[in-house]
KOLZABA-80184 format. One record per residue (C-alpha): z, y negated, x negated; residue number from 1. Coordinates in nm, 4 decimals, always signed. Last residue first. Example, Ala and Ser with C-alpha at 12.3 -4.5 7.8 and 13.67 -1.06 7.14 Angstrom:
REM residues 2
<Z = +0.7140; Y = +0.1060; X = -1.3670; n = 2>
<Z = +0.7800; Y = +0.4500; X = -1.2300; n = 1>
END
This chain:
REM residues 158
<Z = -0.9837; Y = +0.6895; X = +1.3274; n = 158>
<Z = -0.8853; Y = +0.8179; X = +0.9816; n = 157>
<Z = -1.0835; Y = +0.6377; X = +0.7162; n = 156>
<Z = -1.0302; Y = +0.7913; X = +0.3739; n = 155>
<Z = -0.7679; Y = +0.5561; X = +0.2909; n = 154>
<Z = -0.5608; Y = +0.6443; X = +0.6121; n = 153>
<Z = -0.5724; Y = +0.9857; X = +0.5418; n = 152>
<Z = -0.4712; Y = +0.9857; X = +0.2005; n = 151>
<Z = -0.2037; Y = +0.6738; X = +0.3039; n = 150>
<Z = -0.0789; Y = +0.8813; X = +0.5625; n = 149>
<Z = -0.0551; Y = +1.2362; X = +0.3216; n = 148>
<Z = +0.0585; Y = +1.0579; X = +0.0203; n = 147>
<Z = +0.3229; Y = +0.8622; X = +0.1961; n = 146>
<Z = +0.4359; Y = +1.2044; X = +0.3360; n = 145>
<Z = +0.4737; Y = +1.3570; X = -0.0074; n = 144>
<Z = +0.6342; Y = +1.0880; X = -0.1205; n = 143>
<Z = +0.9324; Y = +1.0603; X = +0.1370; n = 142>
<Z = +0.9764; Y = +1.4199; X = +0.0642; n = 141>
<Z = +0.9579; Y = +1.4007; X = -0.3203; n = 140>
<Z = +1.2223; Y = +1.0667; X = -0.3265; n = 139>
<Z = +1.4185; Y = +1.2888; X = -0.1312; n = 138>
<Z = +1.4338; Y = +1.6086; X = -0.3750; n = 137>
<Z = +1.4731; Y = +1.3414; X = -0.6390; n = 136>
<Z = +1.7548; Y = +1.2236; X = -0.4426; n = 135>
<Z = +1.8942; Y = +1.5442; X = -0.4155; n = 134>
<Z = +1.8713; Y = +1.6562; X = -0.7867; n = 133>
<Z = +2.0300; Y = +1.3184; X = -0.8971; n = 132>
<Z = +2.3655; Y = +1.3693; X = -0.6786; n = 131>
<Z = +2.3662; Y = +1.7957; X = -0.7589; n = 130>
<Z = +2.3225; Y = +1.6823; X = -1.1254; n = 129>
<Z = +2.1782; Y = +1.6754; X = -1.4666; n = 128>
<Z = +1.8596; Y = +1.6481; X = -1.3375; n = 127>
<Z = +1.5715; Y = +1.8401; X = -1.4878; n = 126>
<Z = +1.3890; Y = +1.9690; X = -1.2449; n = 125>
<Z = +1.4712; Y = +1.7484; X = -0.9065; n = 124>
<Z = +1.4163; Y = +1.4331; X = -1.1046; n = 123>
<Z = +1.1560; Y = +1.5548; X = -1.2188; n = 122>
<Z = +1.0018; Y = +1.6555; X = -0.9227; n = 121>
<Z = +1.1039; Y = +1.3075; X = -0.7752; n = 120>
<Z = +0.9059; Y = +1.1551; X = -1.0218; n = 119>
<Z = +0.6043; Y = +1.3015; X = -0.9797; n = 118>
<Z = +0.6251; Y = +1.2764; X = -0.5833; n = 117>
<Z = +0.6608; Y = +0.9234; X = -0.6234; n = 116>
<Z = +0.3641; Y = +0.9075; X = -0.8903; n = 115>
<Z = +0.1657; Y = +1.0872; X = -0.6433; n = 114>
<Z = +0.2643; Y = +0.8480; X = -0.3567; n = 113>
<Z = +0.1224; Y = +0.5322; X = -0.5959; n = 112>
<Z = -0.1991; Y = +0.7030; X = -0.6196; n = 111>
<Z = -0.1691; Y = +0.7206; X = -0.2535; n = 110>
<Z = -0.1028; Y = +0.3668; X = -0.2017; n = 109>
<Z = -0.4151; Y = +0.3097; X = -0.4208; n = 108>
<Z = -0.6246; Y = +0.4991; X = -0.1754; n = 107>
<Z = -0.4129; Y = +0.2453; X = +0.1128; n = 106>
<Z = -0.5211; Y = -0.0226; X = +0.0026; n = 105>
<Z = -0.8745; Y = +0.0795; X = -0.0762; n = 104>
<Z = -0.8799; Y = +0.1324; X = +0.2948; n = 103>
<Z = -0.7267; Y = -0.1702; X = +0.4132; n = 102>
<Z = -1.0239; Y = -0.3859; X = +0.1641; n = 101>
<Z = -1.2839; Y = -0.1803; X = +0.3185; n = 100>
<Z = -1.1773; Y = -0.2539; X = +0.7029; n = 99>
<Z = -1.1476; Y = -0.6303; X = +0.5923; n = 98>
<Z = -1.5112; Y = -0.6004; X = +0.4337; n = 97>
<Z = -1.6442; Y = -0.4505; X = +0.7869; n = 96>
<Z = -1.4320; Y = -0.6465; X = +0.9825; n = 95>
<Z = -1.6012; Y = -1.0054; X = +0.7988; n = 94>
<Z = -1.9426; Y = -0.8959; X = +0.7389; n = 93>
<Z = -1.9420; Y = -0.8468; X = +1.1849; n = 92>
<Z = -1.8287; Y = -1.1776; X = +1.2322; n = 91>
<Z = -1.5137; Y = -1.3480; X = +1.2905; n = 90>
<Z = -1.3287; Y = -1.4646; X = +1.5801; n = 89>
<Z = -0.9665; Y = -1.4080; X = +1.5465; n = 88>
<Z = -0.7745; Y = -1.3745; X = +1.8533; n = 87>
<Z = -0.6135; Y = -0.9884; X = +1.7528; n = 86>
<Z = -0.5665; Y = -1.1111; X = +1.3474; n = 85>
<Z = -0.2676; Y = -1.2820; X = +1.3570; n = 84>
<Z = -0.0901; Y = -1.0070; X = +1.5469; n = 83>
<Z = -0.2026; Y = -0.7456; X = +1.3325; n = 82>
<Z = -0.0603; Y = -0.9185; X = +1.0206; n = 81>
<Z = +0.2244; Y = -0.9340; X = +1.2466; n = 80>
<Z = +0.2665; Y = -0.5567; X = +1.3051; n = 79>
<Z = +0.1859; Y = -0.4301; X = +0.9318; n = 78>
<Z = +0.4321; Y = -0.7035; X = +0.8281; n = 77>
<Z = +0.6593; Y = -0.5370; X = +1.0634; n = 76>
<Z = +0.5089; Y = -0.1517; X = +0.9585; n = 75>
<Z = +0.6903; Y = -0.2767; X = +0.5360; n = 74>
<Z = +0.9976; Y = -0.3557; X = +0.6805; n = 73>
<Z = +1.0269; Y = -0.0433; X = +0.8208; n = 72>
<Z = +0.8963; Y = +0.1805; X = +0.5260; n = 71>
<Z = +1.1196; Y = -0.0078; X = +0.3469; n = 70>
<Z = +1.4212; Y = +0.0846; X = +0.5686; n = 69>
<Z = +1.3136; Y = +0.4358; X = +0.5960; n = 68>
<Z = +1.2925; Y = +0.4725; X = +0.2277; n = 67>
<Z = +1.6257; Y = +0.3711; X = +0.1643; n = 66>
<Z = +1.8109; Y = +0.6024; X = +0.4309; n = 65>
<Z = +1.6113; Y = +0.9023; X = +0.3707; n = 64>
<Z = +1.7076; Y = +0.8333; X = -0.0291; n = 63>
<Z = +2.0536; Y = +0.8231; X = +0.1028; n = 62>
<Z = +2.0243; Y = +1.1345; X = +0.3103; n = 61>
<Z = +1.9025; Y = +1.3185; X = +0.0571; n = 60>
<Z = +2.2093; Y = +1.1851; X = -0.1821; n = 59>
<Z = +2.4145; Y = +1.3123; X = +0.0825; n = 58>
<Z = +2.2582; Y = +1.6861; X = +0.0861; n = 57>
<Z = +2.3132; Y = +1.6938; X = -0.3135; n = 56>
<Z = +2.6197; Y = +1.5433; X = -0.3317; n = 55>
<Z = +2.8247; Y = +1.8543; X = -0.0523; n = 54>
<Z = +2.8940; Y = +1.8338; X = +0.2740; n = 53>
<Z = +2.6377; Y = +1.5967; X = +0.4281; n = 52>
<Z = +2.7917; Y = +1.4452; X = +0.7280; n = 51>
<Z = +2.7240; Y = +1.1067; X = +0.6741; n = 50>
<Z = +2.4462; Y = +1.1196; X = +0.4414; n = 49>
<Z = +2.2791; Y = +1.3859; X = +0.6195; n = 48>
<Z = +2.3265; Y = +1.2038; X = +0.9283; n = 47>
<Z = +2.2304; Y = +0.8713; X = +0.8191; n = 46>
<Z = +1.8778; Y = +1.0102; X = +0.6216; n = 45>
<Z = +1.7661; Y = +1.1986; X = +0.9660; n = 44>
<Z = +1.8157; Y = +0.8791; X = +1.1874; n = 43>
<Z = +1.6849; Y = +0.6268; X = +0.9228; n = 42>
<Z = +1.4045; Y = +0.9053; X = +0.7870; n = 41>
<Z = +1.2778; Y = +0.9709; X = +1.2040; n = 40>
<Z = +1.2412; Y = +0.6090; X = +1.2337; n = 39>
<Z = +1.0713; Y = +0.5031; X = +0.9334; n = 38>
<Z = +0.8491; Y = +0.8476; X = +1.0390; n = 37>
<Z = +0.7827; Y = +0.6506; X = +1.3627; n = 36>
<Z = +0.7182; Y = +0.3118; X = +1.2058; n = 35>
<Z = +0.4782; Y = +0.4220; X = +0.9881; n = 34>
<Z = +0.2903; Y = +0.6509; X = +1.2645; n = 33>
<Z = +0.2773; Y = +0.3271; X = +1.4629; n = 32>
<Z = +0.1853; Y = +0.1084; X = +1.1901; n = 31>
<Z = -0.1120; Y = +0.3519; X = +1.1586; n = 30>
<Z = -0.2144; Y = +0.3375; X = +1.4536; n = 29>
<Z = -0.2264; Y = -0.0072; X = +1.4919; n = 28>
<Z = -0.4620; Y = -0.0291; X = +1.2046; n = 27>
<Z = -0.6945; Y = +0.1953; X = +1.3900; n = 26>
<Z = -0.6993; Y = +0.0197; X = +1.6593; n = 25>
<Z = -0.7165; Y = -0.3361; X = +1.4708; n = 24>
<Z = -1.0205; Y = -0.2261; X = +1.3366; n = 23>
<Z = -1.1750; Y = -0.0723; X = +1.5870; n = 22>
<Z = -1.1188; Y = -0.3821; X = +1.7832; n = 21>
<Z = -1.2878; Y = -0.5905; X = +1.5082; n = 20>
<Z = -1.5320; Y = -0.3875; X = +1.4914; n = 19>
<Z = -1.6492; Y = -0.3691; X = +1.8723; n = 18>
<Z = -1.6052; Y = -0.7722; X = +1.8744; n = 17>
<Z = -1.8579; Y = -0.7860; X = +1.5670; n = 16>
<Z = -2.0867; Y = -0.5952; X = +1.6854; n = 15>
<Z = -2.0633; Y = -0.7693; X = +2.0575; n = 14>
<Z = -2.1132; Y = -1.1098; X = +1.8623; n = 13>
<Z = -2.4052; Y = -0.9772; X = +1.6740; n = 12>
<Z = -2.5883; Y = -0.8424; X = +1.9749; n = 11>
<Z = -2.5212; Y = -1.1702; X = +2.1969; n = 10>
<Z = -2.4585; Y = -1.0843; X = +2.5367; n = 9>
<Z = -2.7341; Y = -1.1417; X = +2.7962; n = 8>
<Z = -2.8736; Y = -1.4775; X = +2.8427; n = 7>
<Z = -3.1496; Y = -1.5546; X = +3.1146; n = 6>
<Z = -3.5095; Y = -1.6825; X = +3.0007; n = 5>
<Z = -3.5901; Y = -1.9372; X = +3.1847; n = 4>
<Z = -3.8903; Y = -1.9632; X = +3.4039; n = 3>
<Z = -4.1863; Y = -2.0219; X = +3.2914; n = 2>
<Z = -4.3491; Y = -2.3736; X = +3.4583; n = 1>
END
């Protein structure tokens, strides 16, 4: 009588484990850096728009203000979508395509980030004021960093 064959860990299963983990690593990551420039524009954007002296320096501040809170709001989805995913099961096809699909995400994100930028040039350019030209010059900042995570994000920053 053979004996039996004892059972390691199955190859597959470990793949897909290592991937998913990546995965929500890297992911993590990058809610983390979102979350910390969120941060840094709510704390930055209040004091310029509170003690700003002049329109332009407010209307920074304002635009540092908005685009913090969205870029909040946006890492707390980040963070549950995480959440959801850390006991899934799934195999390797699955992390791979899910890593892909983030990825392209983000590329288009950075399209996006150009148009931001764009536009806040513009705005800077040709306003017709000190309040406009500030929050273009915000709307540029906030843009420019967008670019720069989702860029890096997109092209599969680990």
């Amino acid at each position: 009588m053979p004996l039996p064959v004892p059972k390691g860990p199955d190859p597959a299963a470990a793949a897909a484990l290592a991937a998913r983990e990546a995965h929500l690593e890297t992911q993590t990551r990058a809610m983390t850096v979102l979350t910390s420039w969120a941060l840094a524009s709510l704390a930055t954007g209040a004091a310029l728009w509170a003690t700003g002296g002049d329109a332009y320096t407010r209307s920074i501040g304002i635009q540092n203000v908005a685009w913090g809170a969205v870029d909040g709001v946006i890492a707390g989805f980040g963070y549950r979508g995480l959440a959801q995913q850390r006991g899934l099961d799934k195999p390797l096809s699955f992390w791979q395509a899910e890593d892909r699909r983030m990825r392209a995400i983000f590329l288009v994100n950075a399209g996006l980030d150009v148009l931001y930028v764009a536009a806040g040039a513009l705005m800077v350019g040709f306003g017709k004021n000190d309040w406009v030209r500030g929050a273009g010059a915000g709307v540029a900042l906030q843009g420019s960093f967008l670019f720069t995570f989702d860029m890096a994000m997109g092209l599969g920053a680990r």
